[in-house]
N, C-alpha and C positions, 0 to 999 in steps of 0.2 A: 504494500500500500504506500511504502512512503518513498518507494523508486518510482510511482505512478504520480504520484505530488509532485517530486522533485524532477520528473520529467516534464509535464505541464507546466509548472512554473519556470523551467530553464528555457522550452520552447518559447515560451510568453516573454520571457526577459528578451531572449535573441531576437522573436520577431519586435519588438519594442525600439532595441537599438540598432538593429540592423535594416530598420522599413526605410524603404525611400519614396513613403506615401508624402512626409514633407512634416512639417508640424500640425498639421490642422489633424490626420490621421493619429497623433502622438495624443495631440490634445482628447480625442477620441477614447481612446484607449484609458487614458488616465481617469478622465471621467469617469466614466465604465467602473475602473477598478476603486474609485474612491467610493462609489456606490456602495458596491459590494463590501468593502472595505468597512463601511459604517453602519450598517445590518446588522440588528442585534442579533443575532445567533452570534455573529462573528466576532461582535466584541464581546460577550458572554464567554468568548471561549478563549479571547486575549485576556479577560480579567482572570481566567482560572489558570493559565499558564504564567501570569503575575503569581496571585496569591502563592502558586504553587513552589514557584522560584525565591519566592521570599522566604515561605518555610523550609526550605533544602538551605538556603543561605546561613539562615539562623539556627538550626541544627547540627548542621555538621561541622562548621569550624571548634564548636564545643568537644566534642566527642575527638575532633583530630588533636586536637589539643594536648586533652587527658590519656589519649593515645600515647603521644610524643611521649610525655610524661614518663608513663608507665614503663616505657622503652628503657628512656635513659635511665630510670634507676634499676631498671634490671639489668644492664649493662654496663653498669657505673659499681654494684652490688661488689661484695667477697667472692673469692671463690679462684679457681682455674679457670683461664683463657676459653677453654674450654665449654665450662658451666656458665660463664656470662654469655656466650653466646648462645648456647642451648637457652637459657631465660630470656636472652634478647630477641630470639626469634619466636618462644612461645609468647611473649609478651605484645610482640608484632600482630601473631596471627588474632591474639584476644582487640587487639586495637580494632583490626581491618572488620572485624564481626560486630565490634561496638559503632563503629563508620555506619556499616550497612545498616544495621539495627535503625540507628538515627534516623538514616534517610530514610529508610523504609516508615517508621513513626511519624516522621515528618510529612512525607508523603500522603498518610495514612490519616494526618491530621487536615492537611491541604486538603484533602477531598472533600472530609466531613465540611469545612467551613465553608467550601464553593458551594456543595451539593446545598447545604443549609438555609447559603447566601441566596444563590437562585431559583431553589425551593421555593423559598417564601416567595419573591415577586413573581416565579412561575403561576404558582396556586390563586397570586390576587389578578393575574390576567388571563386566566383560562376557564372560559365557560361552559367545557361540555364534562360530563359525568364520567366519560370513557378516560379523557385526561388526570382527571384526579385519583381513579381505579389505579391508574396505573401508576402513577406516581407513590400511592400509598402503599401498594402491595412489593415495590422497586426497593424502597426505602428499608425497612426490614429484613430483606434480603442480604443487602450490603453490612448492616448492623452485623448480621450473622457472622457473616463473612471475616468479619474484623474482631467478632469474638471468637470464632474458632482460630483465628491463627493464634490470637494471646493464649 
């Protein structure tokens, strides 16, 4: 799916700067896309790739941190050349799982507060019964889902 995106929109870029329709076809084009471009579905799903970016931001610097940490004083510790390293590399591998952890939490947080966010202005602009069926029975799903892996 995302060699099929990235193929359309390379297309799109080349024909873009490589027309020799003139400006007025440019201008054309830009229009078009600024349309598109301002479509609430479209920005509904740039707000969620924000919010989402923000909480990976703010997660994982934390966790690489206490990572780093953990490292050097298992490799800074007593011992043989040997056993600092053996600790240095278990202490890595417990890092790289507290990383993922994060992001994965983070992640996992990001979704709750988009789905939350555009939930609610979903629900006050949608007037048929079928829409709300399914929104409520969606939601619960996902709950699940995020209690089973904890």
């Amino acid at each position: 799916m995302k060699g099929k995106i990235g193929l359309v929109v390379g297309l799109g870029v080349g024909y873009v700067l490589g027309t020799r329709a003139g400006r007025e076809r440019y201008e054309q084009i830009k229009t078009q896309w600024l349309k598109v471009w301002n479509r609430d579905p479209v920005q509904r799903q740039v707000s969620r790739v924000q919010d989402f970016a923000k909480a990976q931001a703010a997660a994982v610097p934390g966790a690489l941190w206490t990572g780093a940490v953990k490292v050097v004083k298992a490799v800074s510790s007593s011992g043989t050349p040997e056993q600092r390293l053996h600790s240095g590399v278990d202490a890595a591998k417990e890092a790289a799982d507290d990383v993922a952890d994060a992001a994965q939490d983070a992640a996992a947080d990001a979704k709750r507060e988009t789905d939350a966010k555009w939930g609610s202005e979903r629900d006050g602009e949608s007037t048929g019964a079928k829409d709300t069926t399914s929104k409520s029975t969606a939601k619960p799903a996902a709950k699940k889902k995020t209690s089973e892996a904890e």
